[in-house]
Structure formats: structure tokens, C-alpha cells
C-alpha positions in Angstrom: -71.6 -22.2 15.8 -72.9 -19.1 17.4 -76.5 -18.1 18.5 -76.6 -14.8 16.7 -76.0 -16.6 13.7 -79.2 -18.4 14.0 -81.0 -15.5 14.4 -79.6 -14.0 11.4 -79.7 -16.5 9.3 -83.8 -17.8 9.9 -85.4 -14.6 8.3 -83.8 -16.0 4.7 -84.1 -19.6 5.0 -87.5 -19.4 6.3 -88.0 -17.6 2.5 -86.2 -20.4 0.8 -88.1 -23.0 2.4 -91.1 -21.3 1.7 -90.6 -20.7 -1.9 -89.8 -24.1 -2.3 -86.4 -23.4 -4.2 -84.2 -25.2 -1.7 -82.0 -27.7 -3.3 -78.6 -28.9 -1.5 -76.1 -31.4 -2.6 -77.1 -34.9 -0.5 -74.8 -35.7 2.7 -71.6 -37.9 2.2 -71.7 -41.5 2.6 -68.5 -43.6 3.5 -68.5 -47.3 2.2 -69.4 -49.4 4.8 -67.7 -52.4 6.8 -68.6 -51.6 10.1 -71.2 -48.9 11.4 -71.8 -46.6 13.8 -74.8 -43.9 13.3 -76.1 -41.7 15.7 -77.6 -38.1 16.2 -76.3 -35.5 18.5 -77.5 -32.2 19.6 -74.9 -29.4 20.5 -75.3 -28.9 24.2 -72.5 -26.5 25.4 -70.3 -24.1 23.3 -67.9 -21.8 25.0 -68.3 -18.4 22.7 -65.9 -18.5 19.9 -63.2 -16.3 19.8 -61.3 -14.9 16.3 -58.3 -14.4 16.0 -56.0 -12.6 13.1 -53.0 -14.8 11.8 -50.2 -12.8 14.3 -52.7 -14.2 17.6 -54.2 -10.6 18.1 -57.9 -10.7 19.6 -60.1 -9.8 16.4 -62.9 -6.9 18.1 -66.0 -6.4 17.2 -66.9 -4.1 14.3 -63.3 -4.3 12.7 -62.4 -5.5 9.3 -59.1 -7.2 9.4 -57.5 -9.5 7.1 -58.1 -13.7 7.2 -58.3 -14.5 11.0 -59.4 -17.8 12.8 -62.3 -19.1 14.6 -61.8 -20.8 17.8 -64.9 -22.9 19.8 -65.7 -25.4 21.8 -68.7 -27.5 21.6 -70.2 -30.4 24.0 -72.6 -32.9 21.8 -74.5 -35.5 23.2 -76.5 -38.5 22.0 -76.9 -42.1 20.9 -75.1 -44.0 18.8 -76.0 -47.4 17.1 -73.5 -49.5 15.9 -73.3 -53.2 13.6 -71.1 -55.4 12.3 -67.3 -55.0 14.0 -68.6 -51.5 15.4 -71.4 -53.2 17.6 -69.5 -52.2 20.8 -70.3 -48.2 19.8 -74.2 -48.7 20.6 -75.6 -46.4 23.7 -75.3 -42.6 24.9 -72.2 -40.8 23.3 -70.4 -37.3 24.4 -68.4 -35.5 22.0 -65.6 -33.1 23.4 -64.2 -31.0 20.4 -62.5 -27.6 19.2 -62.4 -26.5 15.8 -60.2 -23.4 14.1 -61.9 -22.1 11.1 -60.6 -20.0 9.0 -62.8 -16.4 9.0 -62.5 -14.0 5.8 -64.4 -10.0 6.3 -65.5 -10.8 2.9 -66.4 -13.9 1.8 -67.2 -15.8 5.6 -66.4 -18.9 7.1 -63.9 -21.6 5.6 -62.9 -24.9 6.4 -60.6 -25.8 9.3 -59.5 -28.2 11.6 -61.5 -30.4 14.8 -59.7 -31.9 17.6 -61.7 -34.0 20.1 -62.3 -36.7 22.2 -65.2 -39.2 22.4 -67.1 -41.6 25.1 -69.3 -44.1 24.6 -70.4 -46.2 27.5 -67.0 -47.3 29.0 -65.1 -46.3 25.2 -63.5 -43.8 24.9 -61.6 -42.3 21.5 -60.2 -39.5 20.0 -61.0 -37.9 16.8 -59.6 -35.6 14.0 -61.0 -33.9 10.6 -62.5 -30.6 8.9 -65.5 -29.0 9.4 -66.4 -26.7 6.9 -68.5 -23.8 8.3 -68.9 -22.2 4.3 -72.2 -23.0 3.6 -73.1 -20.8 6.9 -71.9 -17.5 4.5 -72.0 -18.6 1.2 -75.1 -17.6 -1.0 -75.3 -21.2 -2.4 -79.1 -21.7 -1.1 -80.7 -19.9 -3.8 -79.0 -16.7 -3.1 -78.3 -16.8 0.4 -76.8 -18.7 3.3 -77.7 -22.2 4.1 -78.5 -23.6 7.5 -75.7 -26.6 7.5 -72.0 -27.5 8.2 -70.4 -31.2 6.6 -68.0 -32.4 8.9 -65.3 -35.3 7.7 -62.2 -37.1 9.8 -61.0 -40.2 11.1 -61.2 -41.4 14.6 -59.6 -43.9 16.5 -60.6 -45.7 20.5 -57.9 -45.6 22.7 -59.0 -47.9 25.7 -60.8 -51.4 26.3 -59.8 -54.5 24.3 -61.5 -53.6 21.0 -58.8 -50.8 19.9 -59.7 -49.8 16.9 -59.8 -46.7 14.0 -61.7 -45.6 10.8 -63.6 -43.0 9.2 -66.5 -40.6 10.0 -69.0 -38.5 8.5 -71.6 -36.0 9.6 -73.5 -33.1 9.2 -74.9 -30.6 11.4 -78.2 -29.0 10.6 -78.8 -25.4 11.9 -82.5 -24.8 13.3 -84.0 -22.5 11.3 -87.8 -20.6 12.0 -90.5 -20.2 9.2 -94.1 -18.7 10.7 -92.9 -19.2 14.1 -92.4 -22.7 13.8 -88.6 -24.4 14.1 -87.3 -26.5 10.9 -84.1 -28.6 10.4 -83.8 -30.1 6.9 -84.2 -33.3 6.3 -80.6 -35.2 5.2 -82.9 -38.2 4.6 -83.8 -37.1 1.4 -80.5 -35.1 0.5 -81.2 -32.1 2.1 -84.2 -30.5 -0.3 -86.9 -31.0 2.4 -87.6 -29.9 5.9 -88.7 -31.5 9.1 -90.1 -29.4 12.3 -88.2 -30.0 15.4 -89.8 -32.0 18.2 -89.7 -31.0 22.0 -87.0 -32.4 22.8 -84.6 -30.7 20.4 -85.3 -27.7 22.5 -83.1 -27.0 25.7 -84.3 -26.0 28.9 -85.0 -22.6 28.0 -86.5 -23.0 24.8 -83.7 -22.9 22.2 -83.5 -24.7 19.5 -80.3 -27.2 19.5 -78.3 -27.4 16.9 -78.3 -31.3 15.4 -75.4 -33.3 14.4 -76.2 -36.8 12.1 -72.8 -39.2 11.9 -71.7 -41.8 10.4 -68.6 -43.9 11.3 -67.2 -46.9 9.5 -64.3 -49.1 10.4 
């Protein structure tokens, strides 16, 4: 998810928040066997390219038909895991790329994620959609709203606990109101905010992008 798009989108959701007219459907849940949850924060994306459906480089300022979105995004951060997923507790890295589907007109879609994952000396790989709509879409009271669901499966590939399941997340995009830095909240299903604390700042004082996921054997 790009920079710029922050930027454009905070002047709006800061007047949502504000307003107090805000309401979002609440975040997926997955039944649960085992479960690992953790919270990431988007460290690294290489700039996304577009692309139209023949492979030709979409440049900027042209209108062209349905292309695709292509990134590639670093997230790091804990995981804490229970049951038959108790071996996915500690620091987590999250290696992905994502083609989403990009309309002139009506934004974003939903398309696919490839990655890989490590935690501690695990290491897996997952698949599923991300669905970059809401980013465009005028479902937040009229305008666009600051998050992105993300479903799959995922799968370890090394160490004596092989094993696969399901997985569920969200990422929040920061979003300013009076000069101060929100996410909302998917605690209470998305219809409140919470101001971002130091540390979800990087080194040069942008906000990170958060990412809250749920796995479940």
C-alpha cells in the first residue's frame, strides 16, 4: 500500500472520525483449534508497479482499461500461539507479493498474495486474497476507508511439527485527525479509533502501516 495514499486518504477519514459516523463491518474470525495471533507493522515495500492485462507498464496520468498491482511488502512482529500452534510464539517476518486488480474507475479489487513466513527457526509459506477495495470504495460514510481484510491458508515447511491451516488479518492504514495519528480499533469491530504509540512510527517519523492476524490449525 503506497505512501501517497495515506496522504490522500487522512484529510477524509480524519472528517469521518470526527463526525463520529464511522461504522465498519467487524474483522473475520476463523473457528478455532489451534491459534496463532500477532500484530505486524509493514516495514519495507518495494513501489508498486501496474500493469494493463497485455504486461505494458501502466504511466502515470493515463486512463487505461483493468490493469494489475504488483508490490512487495516486509512485515515484522510477534506472534503468540496456543494449543497445537504453541510452537508459532516469538518474532515473525513476513515476505509477500500481492497482484491486485486496478480499475480507472472504480479503484482497487481483490487479488492474489504469495509469501513466505519465519518464525524463530519455522519457516512456512502462505497463500490468499487481499482485498485493497475498501482503500477506494466510498463505503465509510461517503468516502474511502483506511483498511484492507486479508484471508488464505498457510502451511510450515521445515522442523518436525509440519503442519497447515487458515489465516485471517486485517491491515489498518494510519490515518491523521488535528495532527495526531489514528488506526481503528478492530477490537471493537472497527467503529472506534486508537492513536498510534511511538513505536508504530519508523525511524523517520512515518507512521507504519499495521497488520492484526489470526491463524488457526
Amino acid at each position: 500500500m503506497k505512501r501517497n495514499l495515506k496522504r490522500s486518504l487522512r484529510w477524509m477519514i480524519g472528517l469521518l472520525v470526527a463526525s463520529g459516523v464511522l461504522v465498519l463491518s467487524p474483522v473475520t474470525t476463523l473457528a478455532q483449534t489451534g491459534v496463532a495471533q500477532g500484530v505486524l507493522y509493514e516495514v519495507l515495500e518495494a513501489p508498486p508497479a501496474e500493469f494493463t492485462p497485455s504486461g505494458a507498464r501502466i504511466m502515470p496520468g493515463v486512463i487505461l482499461p483493468i490493469g494489475i498491482r504488483l508490490a512487495q511488502a516486509t512485515e515484522t512482529g510477534t506472534l503468540q500461539g496456543s494449543g497445537t500452534l504453541e510452537f508459532l510464539t516469538g518474532s515473525v517476518t513476513v515476505q509477500a507479493q500481492s497482484r491486485v486488480p486496478v480499475d480507472p474507475v472504480t479503484g482497487f479489487g481483490t487479488g492474489q498474495v504469495d509469501g513466505k513466513f519465519f518464525v524463530n527457526t519455522v519457516s512456512g509459506k502462505l497463500k490468499g486474497q487481499l482485498d485493497l477495495s475498501p482503500l477506494t470504495s466510498t463505503n465509510c460514510a461517503g468516502g474511502p476507508c483506511p483498511y484492507a481484510p486479508i484471508t488464505g491458508s498457510w502451511s510450515t515447511v521445515n522442523g518436525a511439527q509440519k503442519t497447515s491451516g487458515l489465516f485471517s488479518g486485517i491491515f489498518l492504514v494510519p490515518f491523521e485527525v488535528s495532527g495526531v495519528w489514528y488506526y481503528l480499533d478492530p477490537s471493537t469491530g472497527l467503529t472506534t479509533t486508537t492513536p498510534l504509540q511511538p513505536n508504530e512510527f519508523d525511524k523517520n517519523g512515518s507512521p507504519l502501516i499495521k497488520l492484526h492476524v489470526t491463524l488457526v490449525q
